[in-house]
N, C-alpha and C positions, 0 to 999 in steps of 0.2 A: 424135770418137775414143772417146767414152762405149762404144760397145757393144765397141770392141776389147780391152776389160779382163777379160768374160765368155769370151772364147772358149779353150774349152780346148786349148790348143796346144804345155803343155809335157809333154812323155814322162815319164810314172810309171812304167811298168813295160815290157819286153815280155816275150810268155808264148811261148817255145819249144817244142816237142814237134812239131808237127805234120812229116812228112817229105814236101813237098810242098806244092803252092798251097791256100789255104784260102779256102772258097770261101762261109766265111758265120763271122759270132760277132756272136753276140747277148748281149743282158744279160735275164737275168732277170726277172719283173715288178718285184721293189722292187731293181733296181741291183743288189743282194749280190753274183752269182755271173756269170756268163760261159758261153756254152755254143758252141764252134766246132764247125765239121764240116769234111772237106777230104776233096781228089784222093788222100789215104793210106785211105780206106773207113773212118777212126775220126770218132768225136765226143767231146770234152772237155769239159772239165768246170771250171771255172777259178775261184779269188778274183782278179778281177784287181785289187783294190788292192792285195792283198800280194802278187802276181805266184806266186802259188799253182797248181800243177796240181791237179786233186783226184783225179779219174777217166776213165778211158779205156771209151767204148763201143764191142765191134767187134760186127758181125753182117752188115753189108752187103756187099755182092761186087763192088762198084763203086765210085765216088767217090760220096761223102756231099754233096750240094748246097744241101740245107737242115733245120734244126732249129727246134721251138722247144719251149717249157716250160710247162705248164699252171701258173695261177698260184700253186697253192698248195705246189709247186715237189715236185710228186711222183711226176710223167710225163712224159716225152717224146716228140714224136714227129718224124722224120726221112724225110728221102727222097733219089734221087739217081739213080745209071744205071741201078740193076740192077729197076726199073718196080717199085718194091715201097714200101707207105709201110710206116716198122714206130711201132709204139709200145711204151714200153718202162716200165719199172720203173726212176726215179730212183736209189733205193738200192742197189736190187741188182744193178741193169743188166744185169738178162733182158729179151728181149724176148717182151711177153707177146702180141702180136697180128700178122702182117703182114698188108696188105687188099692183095690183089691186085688188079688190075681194067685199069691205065693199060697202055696195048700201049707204049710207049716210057719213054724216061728221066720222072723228075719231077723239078720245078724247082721247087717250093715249096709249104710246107705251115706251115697257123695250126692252133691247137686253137680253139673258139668260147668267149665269157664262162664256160661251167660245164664246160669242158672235156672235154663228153663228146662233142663229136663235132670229129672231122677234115675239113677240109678241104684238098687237095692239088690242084695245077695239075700238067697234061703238056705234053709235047711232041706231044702227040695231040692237040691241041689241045680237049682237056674238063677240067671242071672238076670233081673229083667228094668227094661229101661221104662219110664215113666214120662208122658209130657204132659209142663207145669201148662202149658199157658191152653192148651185143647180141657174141652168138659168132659171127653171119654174118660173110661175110667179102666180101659184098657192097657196095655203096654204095647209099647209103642216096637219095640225087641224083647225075643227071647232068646237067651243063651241057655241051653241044654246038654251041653257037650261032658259034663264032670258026670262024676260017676259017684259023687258022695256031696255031705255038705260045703255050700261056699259059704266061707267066714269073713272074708274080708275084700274091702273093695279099693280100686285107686283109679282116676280117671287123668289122661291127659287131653290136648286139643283133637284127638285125632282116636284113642285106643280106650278101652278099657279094659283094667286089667284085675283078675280077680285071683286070689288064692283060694284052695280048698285044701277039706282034710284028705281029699285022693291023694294028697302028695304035690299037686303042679298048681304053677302058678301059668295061667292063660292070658296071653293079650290078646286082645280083640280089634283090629284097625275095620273102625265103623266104614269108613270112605273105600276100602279095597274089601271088606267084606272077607276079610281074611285072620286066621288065627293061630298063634306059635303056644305051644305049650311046652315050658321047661319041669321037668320034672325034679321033685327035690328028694325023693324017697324015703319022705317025709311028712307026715299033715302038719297042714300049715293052718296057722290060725289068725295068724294077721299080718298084710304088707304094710308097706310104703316105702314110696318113690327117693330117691336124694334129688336135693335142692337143685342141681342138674339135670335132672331127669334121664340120667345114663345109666343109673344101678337101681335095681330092686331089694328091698332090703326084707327078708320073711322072716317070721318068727317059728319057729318050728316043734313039735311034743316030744323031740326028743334031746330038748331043754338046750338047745343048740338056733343061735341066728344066723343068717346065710345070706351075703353077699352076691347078686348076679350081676353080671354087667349086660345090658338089654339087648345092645347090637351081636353080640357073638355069644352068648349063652353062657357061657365061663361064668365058673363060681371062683369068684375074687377072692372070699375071704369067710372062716367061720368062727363066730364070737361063742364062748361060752363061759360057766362059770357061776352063772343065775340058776334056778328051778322052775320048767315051763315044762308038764305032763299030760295037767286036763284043765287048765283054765284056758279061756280066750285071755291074751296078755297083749296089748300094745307095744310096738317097738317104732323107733324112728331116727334119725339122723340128727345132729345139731343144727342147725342154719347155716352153718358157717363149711356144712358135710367134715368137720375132720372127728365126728366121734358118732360111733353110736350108741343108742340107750332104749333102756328096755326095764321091763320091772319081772320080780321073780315070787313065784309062789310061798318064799318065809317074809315078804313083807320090803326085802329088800331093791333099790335102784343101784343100776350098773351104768358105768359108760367105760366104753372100749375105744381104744383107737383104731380108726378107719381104719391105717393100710396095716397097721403089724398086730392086729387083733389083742393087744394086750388090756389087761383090764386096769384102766386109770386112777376110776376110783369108783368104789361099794360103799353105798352106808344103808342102813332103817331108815325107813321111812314111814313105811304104816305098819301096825300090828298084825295085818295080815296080808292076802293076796293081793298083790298091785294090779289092778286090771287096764289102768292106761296109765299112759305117757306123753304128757304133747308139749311140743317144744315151741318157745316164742319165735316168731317168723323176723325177729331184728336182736334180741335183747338176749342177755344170758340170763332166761328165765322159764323155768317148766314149773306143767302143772302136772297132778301125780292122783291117781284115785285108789279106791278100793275096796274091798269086803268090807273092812270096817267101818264103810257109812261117811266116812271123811274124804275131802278132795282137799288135798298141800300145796302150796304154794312158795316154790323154790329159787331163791336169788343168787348170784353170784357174789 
């Protein structure tokens, strides 16, 4: 019962505003701030330990699907229905670019380590890279290689690596111009990396998460026990990589244990579908979204 003392599972805060499902909130790179987007066309801007709103972004024409923050926490950039990624102005929250290109909605988008280029996934199923600091409005790559929608995106110094509903999960090594794709016989609807950067961690519609390990393709390990069918649903690793967590279509959060996949601990969280999950990058502390218009704020 040692690891059940880490998990953060009591509510600190919840951050209201949004009018409508929220369809993503992230933390920050060092924890500080909170950045949500939702089915209302805004993104937020949040302290969620003091259950703080800070700022409201509107610009988009559609619902907002996904954000995230370059590290030095001075841009943003978003995407969602209206097939537009934008990048913005932290402070002042103009938007200083949109790259057009994706013929359908987009469903996620990373900045890379030096934050000057974008990366954003479609429902067109390509993969296309964006450069912040050029006036083109171009992409700068295109990845075309799936054969359905790309849902989710995760970039290292060197690859990036995208899941889709075909089933596989592609890396891409920008520098060798080359590309492995592990299939999971599965649509996948959302990665991410562990804190080591050795395992990929999917989330999959057949309400099952799946461990790979990136150098030999081996599937380490399958978590289940949550309900994941037709929503996009978050999943990710602790910080600390010895659990993983995920949220599930009755409302509920899970964390499993990394190597012997057992479930640690389940509770409610939201009244309905959890659509993220993001874990604090030092602290035992996650933030939690979902249909129900609320983003949670969970302490150890």
């Amino acid at each position: 019962m040692t690891s059940e003392v880490v998990i953060p599972k009591q509510e600190a805060n919840v951050l209201r505003g949004h009018e409508g499902a929220v369809l993503a909130a992230r933390f920050n790179s060092d924890g500080n701030y909170a950045l949500s987007c939702g089915k209302d066309r805004t993104i937020r801007l949040w302290n969620p330990h003091r259950g703080i709103h800070i700022k409201t972004y509107k610009a988009h024409g559609r619902e907002v699907r996904d954000v995230h923050v370059t590290s030095d926490n001075s841009k943003l950039c978003s995407c969602g229905g209206d097939r537009q990624v934008y990048y913005w102005d932290v402070s002042t929250g103009r938007v200083i670019r949109k790259f057009r290109g994706h013929d359908s909605e987009v469903n996620a988008v990373k900045f890379n380590d030096y934050s000057a280029v974008v990366v954003s996934a479609g429902y067109d199923r390509s993969v296309r890279a964006w450069d912040c600091r050029s006036h083109s409005t171009e992409p700068i790559q295109i990845i075309d290689t799936f054969t359905d929608s790309v849902m989710s995106v995760c970039l290292t110094k060197n690859e990036i690596l995208a899941g889709s509903v075909d089933g596989t999960v592609r890396t891409f090594d920008i520098r060798l111009g080359r590309e492995i794709s592990d299939d999971f016989g599965h649509p996948v609807n959302c990665i991410s990396l562990s804190n080591d950067g050795n395992c990929v961690l999917a989330s999959c519609l057949d309400s099952t998460l799946r461990l790979l390990d990136r150098t030999t393709g081996e599937l380490l390990q399958e978590y289940k026990g949550h309900t994941c069918k037709s929503f996009k649903m978050d999943c990710c690793l602790t910080n600390d990589d010895a659990h993983v967590t995920g949220g599930s279509e009755d409302g509920f959060i899970f964390f499993w244990d990394l190597v012997d996949a057992s479930v640690v601990s389940s509770f409610r969280a939201h009244s309905s579908v959890v659509t993220s999950v993001s874990y604090h990058p030092k602290d035992n502390c996650m933030i939690t979204s979902s249909v129900d218009s609320t983003i949670r704020v969970w302490k150890a």
